[in-house]
Wavefront OBJ file of the C-alpha trace (Angstrom):
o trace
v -24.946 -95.320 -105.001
v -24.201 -91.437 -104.711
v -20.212 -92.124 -104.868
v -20.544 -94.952 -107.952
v -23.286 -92.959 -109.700
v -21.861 -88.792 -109.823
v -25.163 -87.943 -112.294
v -27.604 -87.218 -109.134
v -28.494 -84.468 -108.536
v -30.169 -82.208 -105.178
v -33.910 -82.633 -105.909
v -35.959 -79.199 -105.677
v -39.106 -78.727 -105.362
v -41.429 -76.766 -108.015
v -44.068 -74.313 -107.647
v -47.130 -75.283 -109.803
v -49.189 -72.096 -110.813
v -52.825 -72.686 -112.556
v -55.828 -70.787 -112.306
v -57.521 -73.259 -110.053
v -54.720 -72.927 -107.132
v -55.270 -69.384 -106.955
v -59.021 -69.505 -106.964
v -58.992 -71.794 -103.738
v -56.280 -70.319 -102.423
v -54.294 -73.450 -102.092
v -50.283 -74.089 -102.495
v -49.093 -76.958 -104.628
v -45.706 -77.429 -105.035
v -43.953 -80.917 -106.953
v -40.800 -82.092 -106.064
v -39.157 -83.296 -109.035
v -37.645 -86.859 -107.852
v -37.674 -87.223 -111.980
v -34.755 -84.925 -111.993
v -32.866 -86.682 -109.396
v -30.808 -89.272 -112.023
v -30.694 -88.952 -116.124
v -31.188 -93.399 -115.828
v -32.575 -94.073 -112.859
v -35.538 -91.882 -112.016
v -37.316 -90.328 -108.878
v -37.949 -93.105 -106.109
v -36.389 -96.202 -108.357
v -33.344 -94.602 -107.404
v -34.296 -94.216 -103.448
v -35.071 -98.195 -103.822
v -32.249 -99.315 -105.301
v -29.145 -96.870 -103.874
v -29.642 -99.162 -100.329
v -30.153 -102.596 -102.036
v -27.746 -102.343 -104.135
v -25.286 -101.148 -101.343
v -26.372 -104.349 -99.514
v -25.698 -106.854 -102.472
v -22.198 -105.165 -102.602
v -21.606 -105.932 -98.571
v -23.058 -109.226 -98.907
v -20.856 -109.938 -102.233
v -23.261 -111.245 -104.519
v -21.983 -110.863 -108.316
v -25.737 -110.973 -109.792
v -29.138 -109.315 -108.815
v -32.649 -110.590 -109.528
v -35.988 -108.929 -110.104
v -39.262 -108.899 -112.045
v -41.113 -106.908 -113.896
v -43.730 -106.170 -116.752
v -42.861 -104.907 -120.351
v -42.582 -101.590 -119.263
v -41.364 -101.617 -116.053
v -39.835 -98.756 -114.473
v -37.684 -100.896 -112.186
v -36.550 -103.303 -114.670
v -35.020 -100.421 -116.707
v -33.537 -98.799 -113.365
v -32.207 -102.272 -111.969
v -30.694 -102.966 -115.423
v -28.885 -99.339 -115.112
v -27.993 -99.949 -111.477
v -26.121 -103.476 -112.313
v -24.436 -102.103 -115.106
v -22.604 -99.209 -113.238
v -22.366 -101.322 -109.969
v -20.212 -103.739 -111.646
v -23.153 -106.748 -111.305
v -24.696 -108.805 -113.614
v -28.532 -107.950 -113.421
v -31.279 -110.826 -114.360
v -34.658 -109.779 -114.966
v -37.893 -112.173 -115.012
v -40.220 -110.534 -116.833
v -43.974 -111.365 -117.463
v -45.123 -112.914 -121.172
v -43.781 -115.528 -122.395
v -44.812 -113.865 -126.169
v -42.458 -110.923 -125.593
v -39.456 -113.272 -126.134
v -39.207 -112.923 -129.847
v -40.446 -109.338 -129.395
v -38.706 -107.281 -126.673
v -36.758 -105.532 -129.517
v -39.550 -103.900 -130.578
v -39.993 -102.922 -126.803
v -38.675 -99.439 -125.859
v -37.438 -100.785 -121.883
v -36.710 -103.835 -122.903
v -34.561 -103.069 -125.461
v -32.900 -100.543 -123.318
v -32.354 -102.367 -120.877
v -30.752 -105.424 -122.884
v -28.535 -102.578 -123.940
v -27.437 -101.636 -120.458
v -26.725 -105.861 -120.047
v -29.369 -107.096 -118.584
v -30.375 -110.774 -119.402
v -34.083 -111.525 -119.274
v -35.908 -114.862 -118.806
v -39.873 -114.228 -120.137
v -42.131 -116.802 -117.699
v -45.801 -117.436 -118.805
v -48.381 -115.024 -116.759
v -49.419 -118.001 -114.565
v -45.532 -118.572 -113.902
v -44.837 -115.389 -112.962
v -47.435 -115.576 -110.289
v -45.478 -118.026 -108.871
v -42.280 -116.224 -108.437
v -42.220 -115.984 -105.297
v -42.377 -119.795 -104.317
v -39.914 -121.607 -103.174
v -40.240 -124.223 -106.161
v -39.873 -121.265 -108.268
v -36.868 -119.478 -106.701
v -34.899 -122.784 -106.739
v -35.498 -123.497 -110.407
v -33.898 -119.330 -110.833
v -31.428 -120.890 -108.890
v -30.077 -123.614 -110.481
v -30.029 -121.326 -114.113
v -28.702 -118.612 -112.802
v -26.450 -119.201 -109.708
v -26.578 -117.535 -106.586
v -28.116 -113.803 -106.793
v -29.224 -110.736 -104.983
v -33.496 -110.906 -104.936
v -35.229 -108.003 -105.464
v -38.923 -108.166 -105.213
v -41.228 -106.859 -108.119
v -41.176 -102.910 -108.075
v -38.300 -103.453 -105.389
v -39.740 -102.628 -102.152
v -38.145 -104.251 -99.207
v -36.850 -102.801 -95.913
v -33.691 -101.341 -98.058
v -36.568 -99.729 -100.548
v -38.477 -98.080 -97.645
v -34.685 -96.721 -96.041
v -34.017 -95.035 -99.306
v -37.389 -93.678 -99.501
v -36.951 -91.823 -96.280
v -34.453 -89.663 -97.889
v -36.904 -87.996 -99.960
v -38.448 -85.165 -97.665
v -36.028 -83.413 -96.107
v -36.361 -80.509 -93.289
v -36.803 -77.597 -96.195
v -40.496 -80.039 -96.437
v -41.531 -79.244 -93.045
v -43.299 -76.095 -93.867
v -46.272 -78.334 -95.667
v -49.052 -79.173 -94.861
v -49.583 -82.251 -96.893
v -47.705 -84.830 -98.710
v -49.052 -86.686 -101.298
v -47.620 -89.660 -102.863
v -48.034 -91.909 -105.898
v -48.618 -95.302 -105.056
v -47.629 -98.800 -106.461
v -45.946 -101.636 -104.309
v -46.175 -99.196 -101.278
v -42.365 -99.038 -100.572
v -41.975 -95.038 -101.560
v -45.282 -94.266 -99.262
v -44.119 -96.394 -96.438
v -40.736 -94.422 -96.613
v -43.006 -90.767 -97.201
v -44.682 -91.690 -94.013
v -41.846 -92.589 -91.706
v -39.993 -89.587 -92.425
v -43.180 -87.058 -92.593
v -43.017 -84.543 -89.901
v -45.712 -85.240 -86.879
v -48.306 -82.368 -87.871
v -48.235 -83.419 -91.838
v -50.674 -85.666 -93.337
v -49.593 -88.298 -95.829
v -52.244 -89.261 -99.100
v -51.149 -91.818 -101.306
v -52.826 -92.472 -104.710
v -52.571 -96.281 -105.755
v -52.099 -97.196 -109.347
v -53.771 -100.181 -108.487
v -57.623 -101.485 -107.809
v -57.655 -102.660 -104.349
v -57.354 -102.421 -100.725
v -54.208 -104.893 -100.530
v -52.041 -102.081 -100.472
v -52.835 -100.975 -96.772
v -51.707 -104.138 -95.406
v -48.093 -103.935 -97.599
v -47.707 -100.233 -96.507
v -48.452 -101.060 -92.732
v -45.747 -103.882 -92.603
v -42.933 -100.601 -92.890
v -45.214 -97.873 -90.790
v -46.114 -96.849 -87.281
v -46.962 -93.776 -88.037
v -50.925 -93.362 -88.144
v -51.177 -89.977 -90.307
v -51.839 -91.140 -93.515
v -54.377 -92.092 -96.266
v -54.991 -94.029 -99.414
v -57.144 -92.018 -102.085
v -58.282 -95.019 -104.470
v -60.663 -93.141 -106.676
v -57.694 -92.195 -109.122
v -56.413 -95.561 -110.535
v -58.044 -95.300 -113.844
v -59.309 -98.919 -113.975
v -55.953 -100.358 -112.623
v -52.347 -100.782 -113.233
v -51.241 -99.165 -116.510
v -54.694 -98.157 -117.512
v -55.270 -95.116 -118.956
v -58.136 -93.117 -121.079
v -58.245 -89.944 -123.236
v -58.980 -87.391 -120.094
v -55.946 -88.968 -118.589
v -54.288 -88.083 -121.855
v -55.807 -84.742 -122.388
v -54.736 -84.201 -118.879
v -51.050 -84.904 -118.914
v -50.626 -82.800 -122.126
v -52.610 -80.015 -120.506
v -50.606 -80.023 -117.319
v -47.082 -79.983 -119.275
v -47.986 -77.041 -121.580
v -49.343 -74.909 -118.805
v -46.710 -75.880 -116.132
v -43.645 -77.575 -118.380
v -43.830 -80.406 -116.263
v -44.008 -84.021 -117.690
v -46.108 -86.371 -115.977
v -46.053 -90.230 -116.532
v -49.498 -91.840 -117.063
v -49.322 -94.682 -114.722
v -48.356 -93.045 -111.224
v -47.954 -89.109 -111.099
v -50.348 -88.111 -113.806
v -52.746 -89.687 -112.055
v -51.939 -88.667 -108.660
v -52.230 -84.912 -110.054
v -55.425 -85.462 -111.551
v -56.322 -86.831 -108.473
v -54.892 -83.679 -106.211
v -56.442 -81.187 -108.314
v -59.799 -82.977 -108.307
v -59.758 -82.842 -104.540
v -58.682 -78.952 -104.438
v -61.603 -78.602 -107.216
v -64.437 -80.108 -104.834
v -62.494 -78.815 -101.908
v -61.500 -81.466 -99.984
v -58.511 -79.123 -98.213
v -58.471 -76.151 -96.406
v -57.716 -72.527 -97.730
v -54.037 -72.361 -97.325
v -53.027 -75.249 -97.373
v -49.154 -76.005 -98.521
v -49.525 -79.053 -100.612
v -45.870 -81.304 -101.775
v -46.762 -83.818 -104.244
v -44.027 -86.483 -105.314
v -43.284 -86.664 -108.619
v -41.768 -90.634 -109.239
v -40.049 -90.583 -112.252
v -41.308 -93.255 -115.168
v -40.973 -90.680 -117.682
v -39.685 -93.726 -119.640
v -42.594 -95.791 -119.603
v -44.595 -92.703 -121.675
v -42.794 -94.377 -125.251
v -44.349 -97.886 -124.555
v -47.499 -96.399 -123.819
v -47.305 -94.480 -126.747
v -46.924 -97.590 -128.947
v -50.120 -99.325 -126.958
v -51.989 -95.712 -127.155
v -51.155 -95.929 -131.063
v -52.094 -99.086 -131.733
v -55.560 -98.286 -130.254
v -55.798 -95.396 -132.128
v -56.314 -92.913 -128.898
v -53.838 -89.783 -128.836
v -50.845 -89.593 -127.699
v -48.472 -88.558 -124.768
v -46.473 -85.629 -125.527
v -42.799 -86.150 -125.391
l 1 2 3 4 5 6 7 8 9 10 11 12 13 14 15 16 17 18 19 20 21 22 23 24 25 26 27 28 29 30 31 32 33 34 35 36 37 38 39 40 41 42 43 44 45 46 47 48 49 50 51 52 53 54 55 56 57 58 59 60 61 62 63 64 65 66 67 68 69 70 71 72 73 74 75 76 77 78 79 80 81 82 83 84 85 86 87 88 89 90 91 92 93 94 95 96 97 98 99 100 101 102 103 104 105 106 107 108 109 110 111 112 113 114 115 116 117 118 119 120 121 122 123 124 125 126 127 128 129 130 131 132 133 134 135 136 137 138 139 140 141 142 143 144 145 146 147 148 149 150 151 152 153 154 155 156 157 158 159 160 161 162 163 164 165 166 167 168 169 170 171 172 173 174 175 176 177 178 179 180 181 182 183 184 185 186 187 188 189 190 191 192 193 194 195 196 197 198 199 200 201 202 203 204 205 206 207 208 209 210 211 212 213 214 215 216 217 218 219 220 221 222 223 224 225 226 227 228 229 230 231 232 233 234 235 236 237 238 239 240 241 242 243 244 245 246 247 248 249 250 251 252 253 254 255 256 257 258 259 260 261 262 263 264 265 266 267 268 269 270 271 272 273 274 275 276 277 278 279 280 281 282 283 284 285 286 287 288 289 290 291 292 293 294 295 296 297 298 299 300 301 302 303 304 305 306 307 308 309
């Protein structure tokens, strides 16, 4: 997507200085994937350049994916169609957000990049994957381009691979947000053979190592699942305290459903000592950055604080 797309930019990677780093004499650096597109952030873009790239080869006009309300793929895929010349459908969960995606920051963004949405019933969209279901998309929609929900297919994982490159060989650990297991999968193919690989899942569960292992060979990697927060888009007031925190002391935003909670979940770990003294830690931030206004407007309407922007 490099030649359709000229906005990317070469990712760098951060140093993070706090107080604790220095105490245990630890490293921690962040590269900042978030920087990597002003529309399609961190690893949506690493899913989507080689998928896309395929749909063009295979000269399909439309693509197809699903999401949530706030997805971080549906707003990427509906950016991707748009300057790919491709009519982009998105299935998205709730049938009751159909008279209210307006109100929706992603949605509505996306429906202004052109994507056209078709809201299924929760039960439905647990279905999508059917053939029954697929045929019925089908038959509305015409042929089209399927990409699976958070988009991680073989295509997904390739892109993913591109993420370390040889400047990363001098750490000692990677560590990886976690959420369909397509971005770890490509983390740990490309991770050089003395590095260890930690991913922290955004979801409850031990599903995930059977995704990941359908992409990976490699043995040198880990799933920390103490960080998920209750699940998928949950989130509580040290979260929140947390993410604000980290931004004013380091000016780096973090979203609250995959790399705020993998950096709580690093700096726990340095905390209680879980690594070495001097160790070089590279932690991947993902992107989402857009997802922090709809959590806002859930955070609001509970009447918990809010994300800084």
């Amino acid at each position: 997507m490099e030649a359709i797309s000229p906005e990317v930019v070469l990712v760098t990677n951060q140093k993070i200085n706090l107080p604790l780093l220095e105490k245990k004499n630890i490293e921690l650096h962040l590269k900042r994937e978030d920087l990597i597109h002003p529309q399609i952030s961190g690893n949506k873009y690493r899913k989507l350049k080689y998928n896309f790239l395929r749909a063009k080869e295979l000269n399909y006009h439309t693509v197809l994916t699903f999401g949530g309300a706030f997805s971080n793929h549906i707003a990427a895929t509906a950016f991707a169609g748009k300057i790919n010349g491709l009519r982009a459908i998105g299935v998205i969960r709730g049938e009751e957000l159909a008279g209210l995606w307006k109100n929706n920051p992603t949605l509505y963004k996306a429906d202004q990049e052109g994507m056209i949405f078709k809201f299924v019933s929760r039960e439905e969209y647990r279905k999508k994957e059917t053939i029954g279901f697929l045929a019925g998309l089908k038959a509305e929609f015409g042929e089209f381009y399927m990409l699976p929900e958070g988009g991680t297919n073989e295509f997904a994982v390739k892109g993913c691979e591109e993420i370390l490159n040889a400047n990363d060989s001098g750490f000692d650990v990677i560590c990886c947000p976690v959420g369909t297991g397509g971005t770890l999968a490509g983390i740990i193919n490309s991770a050089a053979p003395h590095q260890r690989v930690i991913g922290f899942p955004a979801l409850k569960g031990d599903f995930l190592k059977k995704d990941i292992c359908k992409f990976v060979e490699n043995g040198n990697w880990e799933l920390s699942s103490d960080y998920h927060f209750g699940g998928y888009a949950r989130i509580d007031e040290s979260l929140i305290k947390f993410i604000n925190d980290f931004r004013q002391n380091t000016g780096v935003p973090l979203d609250p459903v995959y790399t705020g909670k993998m950096i709580y979940g690093v700096l726990e770990m340095i905390a209680l000592d879980y690594f070495k003294p001097w160790t070089k830690i590279l932690a991947i931030h993902t992107g989402g950055l857009q997802g922090i206004a709809g959590m806002n407007l859930y955070l609001k309407n509970k009447n918990l604080p809010l994300i800084n922007i």
